[in-house]
C-alpha positions in Angstrom: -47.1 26.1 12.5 -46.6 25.6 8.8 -44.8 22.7 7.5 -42.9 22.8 4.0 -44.2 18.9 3.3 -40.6 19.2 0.8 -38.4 19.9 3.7 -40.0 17.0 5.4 -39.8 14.6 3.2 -35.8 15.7 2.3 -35.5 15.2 6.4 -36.7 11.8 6.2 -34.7 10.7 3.1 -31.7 11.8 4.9 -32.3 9.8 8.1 -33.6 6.9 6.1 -30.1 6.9 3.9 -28.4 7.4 7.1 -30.5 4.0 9.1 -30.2 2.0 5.6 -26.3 2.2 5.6 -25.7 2.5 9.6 -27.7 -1.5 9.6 -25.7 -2.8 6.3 -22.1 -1.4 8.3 -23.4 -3.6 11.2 -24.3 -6.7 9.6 -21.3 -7.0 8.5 -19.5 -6.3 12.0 -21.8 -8.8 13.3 -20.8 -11.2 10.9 -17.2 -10.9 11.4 -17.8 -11.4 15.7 -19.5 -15.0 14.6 -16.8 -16.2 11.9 -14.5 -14.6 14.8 -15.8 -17.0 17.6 -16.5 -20.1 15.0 -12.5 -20.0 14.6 -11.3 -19.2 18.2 -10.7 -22.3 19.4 -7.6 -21.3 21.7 -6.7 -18.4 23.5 -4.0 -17.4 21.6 -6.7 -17.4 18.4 -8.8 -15.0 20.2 -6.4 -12.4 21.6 -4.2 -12.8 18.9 -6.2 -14.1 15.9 -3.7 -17.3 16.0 -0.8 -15.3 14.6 -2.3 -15.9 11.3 -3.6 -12.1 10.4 -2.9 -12.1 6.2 -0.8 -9.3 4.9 -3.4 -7.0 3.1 -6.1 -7.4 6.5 -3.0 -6.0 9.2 -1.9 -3.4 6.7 -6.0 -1.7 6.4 -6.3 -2.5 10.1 -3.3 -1.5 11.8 -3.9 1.8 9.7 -7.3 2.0 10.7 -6.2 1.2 14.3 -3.5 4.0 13.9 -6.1 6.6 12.7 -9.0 7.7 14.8 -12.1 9.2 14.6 -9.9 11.9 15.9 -8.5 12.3 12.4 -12.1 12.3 10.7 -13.3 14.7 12.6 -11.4 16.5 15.1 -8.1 17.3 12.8 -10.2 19.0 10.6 -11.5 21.2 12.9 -8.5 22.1 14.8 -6.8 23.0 11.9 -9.9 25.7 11.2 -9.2 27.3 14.4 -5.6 27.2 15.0 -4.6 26.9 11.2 -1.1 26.0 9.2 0.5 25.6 12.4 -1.2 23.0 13.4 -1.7 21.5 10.6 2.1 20.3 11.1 0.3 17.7 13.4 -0.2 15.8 10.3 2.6 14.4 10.0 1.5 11.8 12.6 0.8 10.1 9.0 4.5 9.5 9.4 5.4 9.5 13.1 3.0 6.9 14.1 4.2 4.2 11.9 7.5 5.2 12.7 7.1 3.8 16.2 6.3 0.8 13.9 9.6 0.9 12.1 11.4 0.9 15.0 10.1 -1.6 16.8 7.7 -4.0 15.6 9.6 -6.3 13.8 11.5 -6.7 17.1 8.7 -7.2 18.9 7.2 -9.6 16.5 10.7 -12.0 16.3 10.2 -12.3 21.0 6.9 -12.8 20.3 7.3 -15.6 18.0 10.3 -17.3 19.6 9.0 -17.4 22.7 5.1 -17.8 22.4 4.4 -13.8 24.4 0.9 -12.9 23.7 0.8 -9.8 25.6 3.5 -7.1 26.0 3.2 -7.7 29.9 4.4 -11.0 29.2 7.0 -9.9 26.9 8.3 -7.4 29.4 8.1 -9.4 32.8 9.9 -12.4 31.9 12.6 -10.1 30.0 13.0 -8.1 33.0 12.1 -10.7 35.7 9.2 -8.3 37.6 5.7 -8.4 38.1 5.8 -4.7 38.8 6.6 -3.8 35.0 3.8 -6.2 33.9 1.3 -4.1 36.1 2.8 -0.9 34.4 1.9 -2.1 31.5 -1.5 -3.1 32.4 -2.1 0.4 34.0 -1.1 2.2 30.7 -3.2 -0.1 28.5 -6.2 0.9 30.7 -5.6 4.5 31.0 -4.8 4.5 27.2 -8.1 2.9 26.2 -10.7 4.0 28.5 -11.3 7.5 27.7 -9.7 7.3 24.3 -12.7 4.9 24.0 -15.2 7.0 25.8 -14.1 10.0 23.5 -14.6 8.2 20.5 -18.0 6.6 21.6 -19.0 10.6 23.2 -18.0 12.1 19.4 -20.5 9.1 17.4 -23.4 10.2 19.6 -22.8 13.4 19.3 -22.4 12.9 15.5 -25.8 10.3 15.2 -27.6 13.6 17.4 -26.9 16.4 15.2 -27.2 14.5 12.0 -30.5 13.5 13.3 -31.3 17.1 14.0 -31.6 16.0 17.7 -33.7 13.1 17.1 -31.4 10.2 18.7 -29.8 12.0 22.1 -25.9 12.2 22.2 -26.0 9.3 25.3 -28.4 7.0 23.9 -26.9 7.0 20.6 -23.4 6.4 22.2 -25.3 3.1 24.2 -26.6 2.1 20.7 -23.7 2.7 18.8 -21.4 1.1 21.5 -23.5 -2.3 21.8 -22.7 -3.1 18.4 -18.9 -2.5 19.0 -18.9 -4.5 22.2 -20.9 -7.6 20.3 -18.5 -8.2 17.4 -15.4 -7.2 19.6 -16.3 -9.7 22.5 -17.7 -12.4 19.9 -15.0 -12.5 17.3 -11.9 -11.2 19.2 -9.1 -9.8 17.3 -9.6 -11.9 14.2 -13.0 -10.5 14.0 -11.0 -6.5 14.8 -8.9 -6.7 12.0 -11.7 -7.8 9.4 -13.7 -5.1 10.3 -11.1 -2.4 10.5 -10.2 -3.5 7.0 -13.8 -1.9 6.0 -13.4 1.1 8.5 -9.9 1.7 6.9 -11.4 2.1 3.6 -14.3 3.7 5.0 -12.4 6.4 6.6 -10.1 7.5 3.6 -12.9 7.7 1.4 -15.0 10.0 4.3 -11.9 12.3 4.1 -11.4 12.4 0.7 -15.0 13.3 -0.4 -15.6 15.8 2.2 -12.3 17.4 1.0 -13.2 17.7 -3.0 -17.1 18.9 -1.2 -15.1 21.7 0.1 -12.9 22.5 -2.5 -16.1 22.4 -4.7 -18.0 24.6 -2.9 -15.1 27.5 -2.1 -14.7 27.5 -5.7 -11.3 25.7 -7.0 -8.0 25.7 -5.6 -7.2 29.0 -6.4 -10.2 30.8 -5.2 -9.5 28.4 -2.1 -5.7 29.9 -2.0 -7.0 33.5 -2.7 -8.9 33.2 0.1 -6.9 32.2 3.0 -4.6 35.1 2.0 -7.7 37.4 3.0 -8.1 35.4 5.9 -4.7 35.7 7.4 -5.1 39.5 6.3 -7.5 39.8 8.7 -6.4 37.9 11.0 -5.9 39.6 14.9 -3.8 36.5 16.7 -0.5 37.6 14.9 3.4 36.2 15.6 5.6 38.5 17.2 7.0 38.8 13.9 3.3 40.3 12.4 2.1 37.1 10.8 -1.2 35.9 11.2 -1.2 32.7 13.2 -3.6 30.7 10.7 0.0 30.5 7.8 3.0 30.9 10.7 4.0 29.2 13.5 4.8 31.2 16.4 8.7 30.5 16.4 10.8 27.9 18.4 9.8 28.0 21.6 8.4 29.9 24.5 8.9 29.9 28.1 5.3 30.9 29.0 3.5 29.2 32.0 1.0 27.5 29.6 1.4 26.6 25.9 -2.2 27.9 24.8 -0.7 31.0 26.5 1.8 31.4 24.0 1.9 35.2 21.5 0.9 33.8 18.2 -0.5 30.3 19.3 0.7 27.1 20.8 2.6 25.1 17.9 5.8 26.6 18.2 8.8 23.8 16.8 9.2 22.3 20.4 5.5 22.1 20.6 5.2 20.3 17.1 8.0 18.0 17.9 6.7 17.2 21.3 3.3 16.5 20.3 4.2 14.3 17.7 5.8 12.3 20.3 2.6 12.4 21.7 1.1 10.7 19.1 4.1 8.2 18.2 2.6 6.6 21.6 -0.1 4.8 19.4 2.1 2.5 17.8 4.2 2.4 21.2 1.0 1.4 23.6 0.9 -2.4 24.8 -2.4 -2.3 22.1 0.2 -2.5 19.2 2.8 -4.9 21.0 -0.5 -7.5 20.4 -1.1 -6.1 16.8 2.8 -7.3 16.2 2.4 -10.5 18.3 -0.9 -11.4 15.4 0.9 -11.6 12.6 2.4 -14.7 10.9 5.4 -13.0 9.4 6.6 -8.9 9.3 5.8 -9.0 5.6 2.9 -7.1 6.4 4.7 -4.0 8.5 6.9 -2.6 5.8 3.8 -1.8 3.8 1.4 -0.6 6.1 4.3 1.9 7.7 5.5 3.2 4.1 2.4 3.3 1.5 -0.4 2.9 3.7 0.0 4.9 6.3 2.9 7.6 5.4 2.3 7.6 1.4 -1.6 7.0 1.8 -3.0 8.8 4.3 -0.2 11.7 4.6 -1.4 12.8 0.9 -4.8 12.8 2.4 -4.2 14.5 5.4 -1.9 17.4 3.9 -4.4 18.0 0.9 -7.5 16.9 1.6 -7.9 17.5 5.4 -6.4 21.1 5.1 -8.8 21.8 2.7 -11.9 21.0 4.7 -10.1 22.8 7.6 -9.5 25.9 5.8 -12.4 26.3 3.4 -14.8 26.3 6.3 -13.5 29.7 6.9 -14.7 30.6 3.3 -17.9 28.9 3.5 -20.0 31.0 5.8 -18.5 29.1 9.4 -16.8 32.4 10.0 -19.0 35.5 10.8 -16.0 37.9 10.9 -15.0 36.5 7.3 -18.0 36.4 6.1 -18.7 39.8 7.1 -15.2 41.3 6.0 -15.8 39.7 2.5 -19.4 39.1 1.6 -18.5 38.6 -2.3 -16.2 35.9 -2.0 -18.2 33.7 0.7 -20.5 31.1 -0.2 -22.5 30.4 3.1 -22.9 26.6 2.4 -22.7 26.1 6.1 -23.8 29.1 7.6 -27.7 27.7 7.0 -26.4 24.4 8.9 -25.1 26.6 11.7 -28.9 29.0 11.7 -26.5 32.4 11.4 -24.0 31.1 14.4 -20.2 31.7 14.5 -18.6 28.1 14.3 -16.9 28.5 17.5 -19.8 29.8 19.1 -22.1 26.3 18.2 -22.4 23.4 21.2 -19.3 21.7 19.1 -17.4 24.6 18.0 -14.7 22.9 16.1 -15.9 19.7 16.2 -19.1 20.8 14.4 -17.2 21.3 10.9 -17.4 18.0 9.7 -21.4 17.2 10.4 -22.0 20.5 8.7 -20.0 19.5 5.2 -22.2 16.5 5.5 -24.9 18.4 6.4 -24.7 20.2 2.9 -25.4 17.5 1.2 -28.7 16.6 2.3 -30.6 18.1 -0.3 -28.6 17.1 -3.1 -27.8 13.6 -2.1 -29.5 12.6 0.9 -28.0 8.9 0.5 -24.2 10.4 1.1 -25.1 11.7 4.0 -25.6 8.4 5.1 -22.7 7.3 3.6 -20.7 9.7 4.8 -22.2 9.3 8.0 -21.1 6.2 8.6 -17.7 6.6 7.2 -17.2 8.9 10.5 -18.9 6.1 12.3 -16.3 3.9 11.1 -13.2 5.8 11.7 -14.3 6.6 14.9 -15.3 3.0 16.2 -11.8 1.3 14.5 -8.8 2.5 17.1 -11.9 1.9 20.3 -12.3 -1.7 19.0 -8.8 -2.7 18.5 -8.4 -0.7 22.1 -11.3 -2.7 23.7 -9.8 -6.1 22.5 -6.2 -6.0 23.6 -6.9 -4.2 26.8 -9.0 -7.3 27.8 -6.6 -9.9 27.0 -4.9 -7.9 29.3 -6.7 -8.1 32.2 -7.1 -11.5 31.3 -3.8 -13.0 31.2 -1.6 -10.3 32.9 -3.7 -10.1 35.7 -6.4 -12.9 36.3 -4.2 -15.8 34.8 -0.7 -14.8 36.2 -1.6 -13.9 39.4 -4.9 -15.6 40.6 -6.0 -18.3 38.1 -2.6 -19.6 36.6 -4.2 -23.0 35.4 -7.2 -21.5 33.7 -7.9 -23.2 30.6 -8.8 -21.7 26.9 -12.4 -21.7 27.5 -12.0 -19.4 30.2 -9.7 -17.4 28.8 -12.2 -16.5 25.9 -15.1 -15.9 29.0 -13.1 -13.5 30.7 -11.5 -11.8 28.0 -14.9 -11.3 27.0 -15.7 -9.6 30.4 -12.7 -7.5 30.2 -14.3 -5.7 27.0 -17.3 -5.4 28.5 -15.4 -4.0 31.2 -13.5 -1.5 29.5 -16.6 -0.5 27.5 -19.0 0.1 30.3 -16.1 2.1 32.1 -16.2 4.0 29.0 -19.4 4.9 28.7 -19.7 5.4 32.2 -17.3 8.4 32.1 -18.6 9.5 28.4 -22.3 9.7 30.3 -21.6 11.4 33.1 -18.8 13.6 32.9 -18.0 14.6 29.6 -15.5 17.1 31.3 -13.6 14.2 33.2 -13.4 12.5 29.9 -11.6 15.7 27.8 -9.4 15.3 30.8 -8.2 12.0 30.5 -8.5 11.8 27.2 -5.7 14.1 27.3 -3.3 11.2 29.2 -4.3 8.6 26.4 -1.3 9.0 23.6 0.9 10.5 26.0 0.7 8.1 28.7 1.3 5.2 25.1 4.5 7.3 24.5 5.9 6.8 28.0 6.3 2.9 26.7 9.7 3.9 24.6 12.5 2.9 27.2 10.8 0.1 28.3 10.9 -1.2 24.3 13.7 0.2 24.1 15.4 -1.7 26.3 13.6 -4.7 24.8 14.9 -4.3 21.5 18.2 -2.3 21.6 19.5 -1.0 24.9 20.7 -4.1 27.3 22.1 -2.2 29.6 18.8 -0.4 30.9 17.8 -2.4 34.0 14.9 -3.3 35.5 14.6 -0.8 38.1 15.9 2.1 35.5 12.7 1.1 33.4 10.5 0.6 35.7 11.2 4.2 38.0 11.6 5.3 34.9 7.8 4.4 33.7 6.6 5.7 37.2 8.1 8.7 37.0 7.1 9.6 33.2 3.4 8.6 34.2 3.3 10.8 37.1 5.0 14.0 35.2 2.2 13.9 31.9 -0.6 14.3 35.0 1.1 16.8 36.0 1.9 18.8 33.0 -1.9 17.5 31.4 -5.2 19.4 32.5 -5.9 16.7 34.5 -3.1 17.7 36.8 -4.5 21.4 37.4 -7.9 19.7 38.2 -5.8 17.9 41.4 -4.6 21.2 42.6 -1.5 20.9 40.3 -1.3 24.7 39.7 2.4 25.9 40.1 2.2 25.5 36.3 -0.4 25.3 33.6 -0.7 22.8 30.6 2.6 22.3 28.2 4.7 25.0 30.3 7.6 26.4 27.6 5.5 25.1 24.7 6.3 21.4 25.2 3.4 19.1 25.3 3.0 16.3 28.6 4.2 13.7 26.4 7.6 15.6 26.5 7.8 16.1 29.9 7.1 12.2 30.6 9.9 11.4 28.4 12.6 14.0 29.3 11.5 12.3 33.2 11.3 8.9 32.0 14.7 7.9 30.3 16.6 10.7 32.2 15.8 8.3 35.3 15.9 5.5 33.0 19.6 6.0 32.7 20.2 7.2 36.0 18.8 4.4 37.6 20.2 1.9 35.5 24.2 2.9 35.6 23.8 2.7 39.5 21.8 -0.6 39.4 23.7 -2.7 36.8 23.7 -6.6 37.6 25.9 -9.5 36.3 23.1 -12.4 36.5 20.5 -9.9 35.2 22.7 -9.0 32.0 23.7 -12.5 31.0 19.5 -13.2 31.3 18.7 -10.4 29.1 21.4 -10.5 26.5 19.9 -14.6 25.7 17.1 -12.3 23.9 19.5 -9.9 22.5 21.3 -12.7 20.9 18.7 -13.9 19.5 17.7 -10.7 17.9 21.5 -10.0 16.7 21.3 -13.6 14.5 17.7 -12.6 13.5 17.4 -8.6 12.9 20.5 -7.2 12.2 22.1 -5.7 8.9 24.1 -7.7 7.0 27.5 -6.6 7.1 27.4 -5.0 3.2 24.8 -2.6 4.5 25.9 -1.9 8.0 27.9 1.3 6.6 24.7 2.7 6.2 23.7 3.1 9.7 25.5 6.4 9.7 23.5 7.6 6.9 20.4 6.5 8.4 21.0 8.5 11.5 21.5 11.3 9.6 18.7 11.7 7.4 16.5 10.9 10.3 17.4 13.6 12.3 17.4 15.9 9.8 14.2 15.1 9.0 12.6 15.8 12.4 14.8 19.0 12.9 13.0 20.3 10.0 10.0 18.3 9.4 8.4 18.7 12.6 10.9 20.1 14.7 13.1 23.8 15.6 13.8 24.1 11.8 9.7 23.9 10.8 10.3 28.3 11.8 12.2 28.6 8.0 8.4 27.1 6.6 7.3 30.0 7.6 8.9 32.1 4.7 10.8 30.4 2.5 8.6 30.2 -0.3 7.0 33.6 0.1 6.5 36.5 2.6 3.1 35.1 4.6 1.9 39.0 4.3 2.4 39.0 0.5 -0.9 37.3 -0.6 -0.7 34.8 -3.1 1.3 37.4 -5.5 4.4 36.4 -3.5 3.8 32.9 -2.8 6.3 30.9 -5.2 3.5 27.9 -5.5 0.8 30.2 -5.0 -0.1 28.9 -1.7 1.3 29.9 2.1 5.2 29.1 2.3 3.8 27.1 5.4 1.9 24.7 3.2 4.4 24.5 0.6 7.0 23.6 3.2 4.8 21.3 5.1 3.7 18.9 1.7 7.9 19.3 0.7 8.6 17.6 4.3 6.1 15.3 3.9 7.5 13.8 0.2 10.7 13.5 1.9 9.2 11.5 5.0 8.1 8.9 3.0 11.5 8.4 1.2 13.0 8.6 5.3 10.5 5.8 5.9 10.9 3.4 3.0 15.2 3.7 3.8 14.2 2.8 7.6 11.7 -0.2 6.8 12.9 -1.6 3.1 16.9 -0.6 2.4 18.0 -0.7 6.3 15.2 -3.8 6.7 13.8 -2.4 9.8 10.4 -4.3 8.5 11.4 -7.0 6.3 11.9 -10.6 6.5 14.5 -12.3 8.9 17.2 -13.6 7.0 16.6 -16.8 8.7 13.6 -19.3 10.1 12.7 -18.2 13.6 12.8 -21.4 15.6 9.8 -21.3 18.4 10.9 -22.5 21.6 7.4 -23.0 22.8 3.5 -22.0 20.5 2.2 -20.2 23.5 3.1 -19.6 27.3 0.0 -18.4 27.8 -2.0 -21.1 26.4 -0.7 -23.5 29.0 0.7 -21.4 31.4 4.6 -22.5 30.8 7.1 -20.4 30.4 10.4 -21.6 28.5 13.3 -19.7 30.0 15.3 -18.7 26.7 
């Protein structure tokens, strides 16, 4: 065999970049897991950081937290295959910290006045039941181990292919994973929020750069425009009204068995809406609860929910991410393209791909992203180790923050409320340290052997988050849900995402598919959930129980209302917010479809020269971030409290007293 001593030595300079900047990212995890046990001294400063997190680190790590590795490289690659449509899933840059807006603040005023750590906490004293704190416990674990597990599968698979098979998908998940598990058990969440500040910054910049590589290499924006007007040309998944399914969703709804059974493709409006309930789950899950409890004051929300994460990472999500997503199409990942239009292809990553169809590689989708970094190995063999471990960042940021709060759990929810109640901060930190390594070995476990299993669950994760709403609901607003509304209520939504998830067809489930009538799991749970919820709770209403709970609405009426010059506004608020998910990401995202051009017109009839879809979709997202800035800064959903929150007592759970408010 002949060697090209050239290609050789380009091969090593790429893995050499990609070592060199993988050891510098962990020095500086490790780092941050020492400073982070130096300065635990209590329990609360390990599970919570001390409620001392500054305002700049929460508003890089809660966005980091917020967006996955999912985002860096599995949103790119859906959107290749299943186009516009789902591209409306981006607006998750907007529905996730919405979750925030509406109940964080909250969250963080209980949490402060009455020392919670945990959301179990939070819930159980409010509601007086052990059962909800279990609940809560339950969906933390089934939340983070295989949303973990899929993040640590997709960096070995990542580390394997961008080693050309040199490090094995499961031993580079071990390796990568015993860094995580160091700094995470070490430093606790202190030493999670410092390092998702870098991973934050790390992930933008991933997305942006791969973005302007694939703009770059398709050959502008207009060429990149011109293009996907072929594409849907040639498109033979079409709308029952004719329109390729890559620049139209499929219409409102359809009451087909199976979502990915529906004419045209899944996303119809119901399916958009219902997925991004889905993901509003993230900021919903017990995870975030802690992330609230952390913080010294709710300066910190307002900005990471408006310019961070809806301003900041929706621009790069509806512009950069789209076109990684679509240009692959025009870059030699698509043998039907590239054969229908041979002149206008440059086949940057059909060499990366050895002549294979993208969706017929080991990955399919998921290969997009290594194969933009890929490119750039002979050019610049040191960003493909940068860019290598920007993935590796955005994919390791949600698991750590994940890993962290979901052993505090099991710590103090579990082992210190119900078999160890004296146990002191020292042991606190030891077993909170034992519940990551826990949750992480669980993880892995499932990532290693049964990569199936794992798609599976990983399916429950965000919907499973979402199911959370009446409970914090209750919490923050709603009084007059009961305990045993909430907590049949949580049951019930649980049980109905199995069974509208794949999962549920894997237990002999099979009366229906996945998402029957085009309405995701997460949709299901919660059409289940608060109609029991309410059921429940008109039928179980209690005098003693009522006077109990309205103490802490009380307190929140002197400490998180409007002032009465504003409270007019409420009406308005309503307003624009439905409007904005009726059209945004709801029924009304069908009129995107043509508004600002026939889809079958080419870019001649396109008003902006680009698909009406897209147009639409960037026009929704503008107005999104004025929606979120009147929710968090004119109606003060995230601002200061008016007035001095007065702590009844630091910390229940670092002496195991609980003040009765």
């Amino acid at each position: 065999m002949i060697f090209d001593s050239r290609e050789v030595l380009i091969l090593d300079a790429k893995i050499v970049w990609l070592f060199i900047f993988v050891v510098l990212y962990w020095i500086y995890c490790i780092y941050w897991g020492i400073r982070g046990a130096r300065t635990a001294h209590t329990a609360s400063d390990y599970f919570i950081a001390g409620r001392r997190l500054s305002l700049w680190v929460f508003v890089l790590a809660a966005t980091a937290t917020s967006f996955s590795g999912w985002t860096f490289m599995g949103h790119p690659g859906l959107l290749y295959r299943d186009g516009f449509q789902y591209a409306y899933a981006s607006f998750y840059a907007i529905t996730i910290p919405f979750t925030g807006v509406i109940f964080l603040k909250r969250q963080w005023i209980l949490g402060k006045r009455f020392g919670f750590v945990t959301p179990g906490e939070m819930l159980s004293h409010y509601f007086k039941s052990d059962v909800i704190r279990i609940l809560v416990v339950l969906v933390a674990l089934c939340f983070s181990v295989p949303y973990l597990g899929l993040q640590l599968r997709a960096s070995g698979f990542l580390f394997n292919v961008l080693t050309d098979g040199w490090l094995g998908v499961s031993v580079g998940m071990w390796l990568l994973s015993a860094i995580v598990f160091i700094y995470v058990a070490s430093g606790g969440l202190r030493a999670v929020a410092y390092v998702d500040t870098l991973q934050c910054i790390l992930l933008a910049l991933g997305i942006v750069v791969i973005g302007i590589i694939a703009l770059n290499l398709v050959g502008g924006w207009t060429a990149l425009n011109e293009g996907i007007a072929n594409l849907a040309a040639l498109d033979s998944k079409r709308t029952e009204q004719d329109y390729s399914h890559y620049i139209a969703i499929p219409g409102i709804i359809q009451f087909v068995s199976s979502g990915p059974s529906a004419v045209g493709g899944a996303w119809t409006g119901i399916m958009i809406l219902t997925y991004m309930f889905a993901l509003m789950g993230i900021q919903s899950s017990p995870a975030f609860s802690m992330w609230a409890f952390s913080n010294n004051d709710p300066k910190p929300f307002a900005p990471q929910q408006v310019w961070a994460s809806s301003l900041g990472i929706g621009f790069i999500l509806f512009f950069f991410t789209a076109m990684q997503g679509m240009g692959g199409h025009l870059l030699g990942a698509d043998l039907a393209y590239l054969a229908a239009h041979p002149e206008s292809v440059n086949n940057a990553l059909g060499e990366g791909l050895l002549g294979k169809d993208l969706m017929d590689s080991v990955g399919k989708q998921g290969m997009l992203i290594p194969q933009y970094i890929h490119v750039m190995q002979d050019a610049a063999p040191w960003l493909v180790g940068l860019l290598s471990v920007c993935a590796l960042a955005a994919m390791q940021s949600t698991g750590a923050a994940y890993m962290s709060t979901a052993g505090a759990m099991l710590t103090r929810d579990l082992l210190k409320h119900f078999i160890m109640p004296n146990i002191n901060h020292a042991q606190q930190k030891l077993f909170g340290r034992i519940g990551v390594g826990v949750i992480v070995l669980a993880a892995l476990v499932v990532a290693t052997t049964s990569s199936d299993a794992l798609v599976l669950l990983g399916g429950l994760a965000v919907a499973f988050g979402f199911q959370m709403w009446p409970a914090l609901l209750a919490v923050c607003y709603i009084p007059w849900l009961t305990r045993a509304g909430v907590t049949l209520g949580l049951a019930a939504g649980l049980i109905v995402v199995v069974c509208t998830e794949t999962v549920g067809q894997s237990l002999g489930i099979t009366a229906w598919g996945r998402w029957p009538w085009t309405i995701h799991s997460a949709g299901w749970g919660i059409i289940f959930n608060l109609g029991i919820a309410v059921a429940v709770s008109s039928f179980t209403q209690n005098a003693a129980d009522t006077e109990h709970k309205m103490k802490y609405h009380n307190f929140l009426a002197q400490h998180a209302t409007l002032p009465e010059s504003k409270r007019g506004m409420v009406p308005v608020a309503w307003i624009i917010t439905l409007i904005w998910f009726f059209f945004a990401i709801g029924p009304g995202a069908v009129i995107g479809n043509t508004i600002f051009g026939d889809p079958n017109g080419g870019i001649e009839a396109w008003t902006f020269g680009m698909p009406s879809i897209w147009a639409w979709q960037i026009l929704w997202w503008a107005l999104g971030v004025f929606m979120m800035w009147f929710l968090a800064y004119k109606m003060e959903m995230s601002t200061m409290p008016a007035t001095e929150i007065e702590v009844l007592h630091e910390d229940i759970g670092d002496t195991g007293k609980v003040t009765t408010p």
